[in-house]
Steps between C-alpha positions, in 0.01 A plus 500: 500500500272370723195446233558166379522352854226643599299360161634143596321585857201557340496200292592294724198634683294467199591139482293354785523100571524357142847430563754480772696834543799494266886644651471811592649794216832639473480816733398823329786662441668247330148372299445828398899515369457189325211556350647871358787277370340247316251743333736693360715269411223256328350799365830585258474214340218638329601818455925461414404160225203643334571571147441880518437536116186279516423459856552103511600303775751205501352181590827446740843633576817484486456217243392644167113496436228531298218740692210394666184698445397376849835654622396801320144491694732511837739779370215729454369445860819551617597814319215675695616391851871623442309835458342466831820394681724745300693246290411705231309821415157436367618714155719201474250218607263652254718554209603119530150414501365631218797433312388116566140589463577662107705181414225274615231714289665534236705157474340243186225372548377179245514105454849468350694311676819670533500876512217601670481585892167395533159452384167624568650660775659238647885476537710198441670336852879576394592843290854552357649775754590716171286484261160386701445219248338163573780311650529130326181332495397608853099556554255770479486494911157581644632507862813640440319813278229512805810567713631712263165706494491491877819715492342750255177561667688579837677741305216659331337557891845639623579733261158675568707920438217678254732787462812239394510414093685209558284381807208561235642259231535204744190531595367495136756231403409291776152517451523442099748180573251308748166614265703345213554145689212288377428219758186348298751446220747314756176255617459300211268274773351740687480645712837403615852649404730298291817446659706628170486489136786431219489633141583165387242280669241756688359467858669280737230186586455633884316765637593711868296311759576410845676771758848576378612790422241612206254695739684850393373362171168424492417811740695705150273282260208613699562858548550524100299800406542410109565079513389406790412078584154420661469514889450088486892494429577567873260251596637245241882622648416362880306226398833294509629614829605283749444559893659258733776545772894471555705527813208644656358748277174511283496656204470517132768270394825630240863387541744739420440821688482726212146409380420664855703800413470655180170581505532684824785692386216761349169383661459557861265171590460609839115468622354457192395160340337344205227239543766212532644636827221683625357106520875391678495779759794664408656758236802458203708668770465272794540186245820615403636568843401149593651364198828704601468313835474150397818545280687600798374213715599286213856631515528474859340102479759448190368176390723498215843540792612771243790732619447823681075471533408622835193714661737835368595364192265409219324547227374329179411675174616509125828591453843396371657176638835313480444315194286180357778162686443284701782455772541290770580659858545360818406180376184665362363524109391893482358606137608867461285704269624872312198713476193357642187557647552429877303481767285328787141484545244205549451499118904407458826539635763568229792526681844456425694713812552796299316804636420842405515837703198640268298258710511620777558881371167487303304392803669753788113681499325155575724436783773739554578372838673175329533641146774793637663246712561234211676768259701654861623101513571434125727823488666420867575173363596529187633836463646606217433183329133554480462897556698732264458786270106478445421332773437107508636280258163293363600165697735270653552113594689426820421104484652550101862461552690405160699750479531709834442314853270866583275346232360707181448849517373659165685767285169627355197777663166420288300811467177254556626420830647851586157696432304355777773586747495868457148567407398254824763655720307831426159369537574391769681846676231734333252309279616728212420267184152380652422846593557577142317240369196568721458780244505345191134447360611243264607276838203619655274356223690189472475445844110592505431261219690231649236516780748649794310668758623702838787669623641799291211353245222626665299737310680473212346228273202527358 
């Protein structure tokens, strides 16, 4: 009980003077409890909505839903670490997983533009939860498949039993599904990824560049033993960064918090660093823990005067929201937004007083010692309104108060936003995805190519 206390110690440790020293962490018992709680609670979302016939996630719940292959990416990642905490047997976490992994091999593949699943190995953003189909005219999602394949190359480096049939054929179906994706075909300029593609028109005009959320993919494109892009991709992919400073940090510049997340979820950026940071002083890792920080100074400044921002509550990413009006409160015009892409950086500061608990639950291993303490607030505060059956609801608006003086509390959990919270939670209490990962030579080479040096990388790239 005492292990995640002492982790915040040694992070706080770790931390040095780049910032002031954030509120100290729930005590251990009660971290630890909480932690155990909202693990297992996040962690049946994925495992009690998944369509067990074909392995597909809903894109949110309770409202009805299409699935999100992203989602799907997370379900995978999770259905591993309810083996390791006993949620589940690993007979069970396997037998979910390669029922997902046949339906994704074997789903149609070709240009039409209604039912197919995918295309050159590619998978389209939204699938129907039953039948896996295209769902309306959604796109042929390079990020969200890269997230997708994250999920199933973690699973192929778990399930590592030679003597296990079943352990076998995820392994082989994982390995055929991510040779199959063909990232040159997705780069019609290379060497840069496409952001998506439609039957109907073909490639969206705009290629990934500039730090968001699209390193997981380009380190995929490069590891590509069978379609891989040329190493000038990465190079062309940080060309558009921006470096500046907010509220007293210095780093690589994103607004909402999950372009500093999702990548980490199965790379551990720790001590290692491609040319760009190797030149800035400082790793992936570091630059998202700063970026963590300067959202919670923001909070705590609240230049907006939003309801319920403080130095414990915060916390800006994507996510649901009250709704696209424009009220006036407290003699104030506020334009509310529903889903949007929130955040606060020196690049922008999107912000309409709705925040997310995936925020700060995606970035507990950057900087537990205010992460832990955010999501201990949120649930002491809101209770029930905010925490239930799988854990936090995806957001909530106290300044939005049509309706309900508490404010707006959503009825939905997005699997997007719930992945990051368990598979973080667990990186962060044993490392158990990035350990994983470590292991995978197709991460290794992308990594390598990519031009990362150091750390776990040493010795290991050619």
């Amino acid at each position: 009980m005492k292990v995640a206390a002492a982790l915040v110690a040694t992070a706080l440790a770790a931390c040095g003077t780049n910032h002031a020293e954030g509120p100290p962490p729930p005590d251990s018992g009660a971290a630890a409890a909480f932690l155990d709680t909202l693990e297992q609670r996040t962690f049946h979302y994925f495992w009690d909505l998944t369509n067990n016939t074909n392995g597909l996630t809903p894109d949110r719940s309770p409202t009805p839903s299409f699935s999100s292959i992203a989602a799907v990416g997370f379900a995978l990642t999770a259905y591993p670490i309810g083996a390791e905490r006993g949620y589940i047997t690993r007979a069970q976490a396997a037998a979910r997983t390669l029922t997902t992994l046949r339906f994704f091999w074997t789903a149609t593949e070709d240009s039409t533009a209604s039912g197919a699943t995918g295309y050159h190995g590619f998978f389209y953003h939204f699938l129907d939860m039953s039948t896996g189909k295209r769902y309306q005219t959604v796109e042929l999602s390079t990020i969200d498949t890269a997230l997708l394949l994250a999920g199933v190359l973690f699973c192929q480096s778990y399930f590592d039993n030679t003597s296990d049939s079943g352990e076998a054929s995820i392994r082989r179906l994982a390995d055929s599904i991510y040779r199959r994706t063909d990232w040159q075909w997705a780069a019609p300029r290379p060497p840069l990824v496409a952001l998506g593609w439609h039957p109907e028109s073909g490639f969206l005009g705009y290629d990934w560049r500039g730090y968001n959320e699209a390193m997981i993919l380009y380190i995929l494109a490069l590891g590509s033993p069978s379609h891989a892009v040329d190493t000038a991709a990465w190079s062309g992919w940080t060309s558009a960064y921006q470096w500046g400073t907010f509220y007293s940090q210095t780093y690589v510049g994103f607004a909402p918090l999950f372009g500093h997340q999702y990548s980490h979820v199965w790379i551990d950026f720790r001590a290692i660093q491609d040319p760009y940071m190797r030149t800035h002083g400082i790793d992936y890792f570091e630059n998202s823990r700063r970026a963590t920080y300067a959202q919670r100074s923001y909070a705590a400044a609240n230049p907006g005067g939003w309801t319920g921002y403080s130095s414990r509550i915060w916390g800006l990413t994507a996510s649901d929201g009250p709704g696209d009006v424009t009220l006036t409160l407290g003699g104030r015009q506020r334009q509310f937004h529903s889903y949007w892409a929130r955040g606060a950086s020196f690049t922008e500061t999107p912000d309409d007083g709705t925040l997310a608990p995936t925020a700060a639950g995606g970035s507990i291993p950057f900087a537990p010692e205010i992460a832990i303490p955010a999501l201990w607030a949120m649930r002491q505060t809101y209770g029930a309104s905010l925490f239930s059956t799988y854990g936090f609801r995806d957001a909530f608006n106290p300044t939005f108060t049509q309706g309900s003086a508490a404010g707006w509390f959503d009825v939905d959990y997005l699997g997007i936003d719930q992945g990051p919270i368990i598979a973080m939670i667990e990186n962060y209490r044993t490392g158990l995805v990035w350990r994983v990962m470590r292991t995978n030579p197709y991460i290794v080479r992308g990594l390598c190519r990519a031009g990362f040096t150091g750390g776990w990388l040493v010795g290991r790239c050619p």
